[in-house]
C-alpha positions in Angstrom: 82.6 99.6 155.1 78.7 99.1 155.3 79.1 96.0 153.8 81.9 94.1 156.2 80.3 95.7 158.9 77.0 94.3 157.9 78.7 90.7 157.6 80.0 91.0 160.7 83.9 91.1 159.3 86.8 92.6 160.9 88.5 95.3 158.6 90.8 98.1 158.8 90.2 100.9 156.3 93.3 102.9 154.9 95.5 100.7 156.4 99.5 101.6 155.8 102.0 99.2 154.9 105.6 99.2 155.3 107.4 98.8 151.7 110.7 96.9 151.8 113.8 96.1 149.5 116.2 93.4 150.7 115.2 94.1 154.5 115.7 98.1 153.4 112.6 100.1 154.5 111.7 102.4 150.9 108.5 104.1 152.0 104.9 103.5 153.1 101.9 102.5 151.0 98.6 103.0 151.9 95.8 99.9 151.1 92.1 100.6 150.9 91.3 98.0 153.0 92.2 94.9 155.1 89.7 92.0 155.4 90.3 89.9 158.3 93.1 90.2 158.6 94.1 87.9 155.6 92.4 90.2 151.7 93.7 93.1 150.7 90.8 94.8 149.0 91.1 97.8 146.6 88.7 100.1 145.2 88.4 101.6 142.1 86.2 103.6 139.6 87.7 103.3 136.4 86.4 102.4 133.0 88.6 99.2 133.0 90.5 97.4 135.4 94.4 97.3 133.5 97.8 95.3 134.5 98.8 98.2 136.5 96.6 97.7 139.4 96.8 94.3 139.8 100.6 94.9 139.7 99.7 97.3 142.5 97.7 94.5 144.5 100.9 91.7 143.9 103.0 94.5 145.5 100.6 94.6 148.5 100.3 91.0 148.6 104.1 90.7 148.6 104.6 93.1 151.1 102.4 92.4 153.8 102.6 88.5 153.0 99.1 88.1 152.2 97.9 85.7 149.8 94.7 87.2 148.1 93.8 90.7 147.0 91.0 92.1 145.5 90.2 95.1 143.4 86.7 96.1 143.3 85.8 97.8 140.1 82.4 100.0 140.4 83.1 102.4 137.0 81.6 100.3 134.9 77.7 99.6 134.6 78.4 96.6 137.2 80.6 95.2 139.1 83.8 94.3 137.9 86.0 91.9 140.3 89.4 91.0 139.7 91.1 88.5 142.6 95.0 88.4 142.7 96.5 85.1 144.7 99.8 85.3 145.2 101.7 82.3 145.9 105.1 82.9 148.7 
């Protein structure tokens, strides 16, 4: 939050998302944060970034209609940065 704030971006932090099915409403997910309105940004300490979180950030992407997501990796000795586009 330092950060965008110190860039000057907009973000909201914990943001919740409506999931839907076919126009059925399944649940709520909750996103670490929203960029301007536009990225989806996770964050993660892990020791790896695998296929299951960027599955995660798709789903976000598909259900909010955004187009880019980010997970921000800070296990590891540096930053690891993954971008998800996703293409409606």
């Amino acid at each position: 939050m330092h950060e965008f704030k110190k860039e000057n971006l907009s973000f909201v932090n914990q943001s919740i998302i409506k999931v839907k099915y076919e126009n059925i409403e399944l649940g709520n997910q909750r996103v670490d944060f929203i960029v301007e309105g536009k990225i989806i940004v996770e964050i993660k300490s892990i020791s790896k970034i695998i296929d299951i979180f960027a599955y995660q950030i798709l789903s976000y992407l598909k259900t909010t209609d955004k187009k880019v997501g980010l997970i921000l990796n800070f296990g590891r000795k540096s930053l690891e940065v993954k971008r998800m586009v996703y293409k409606l």
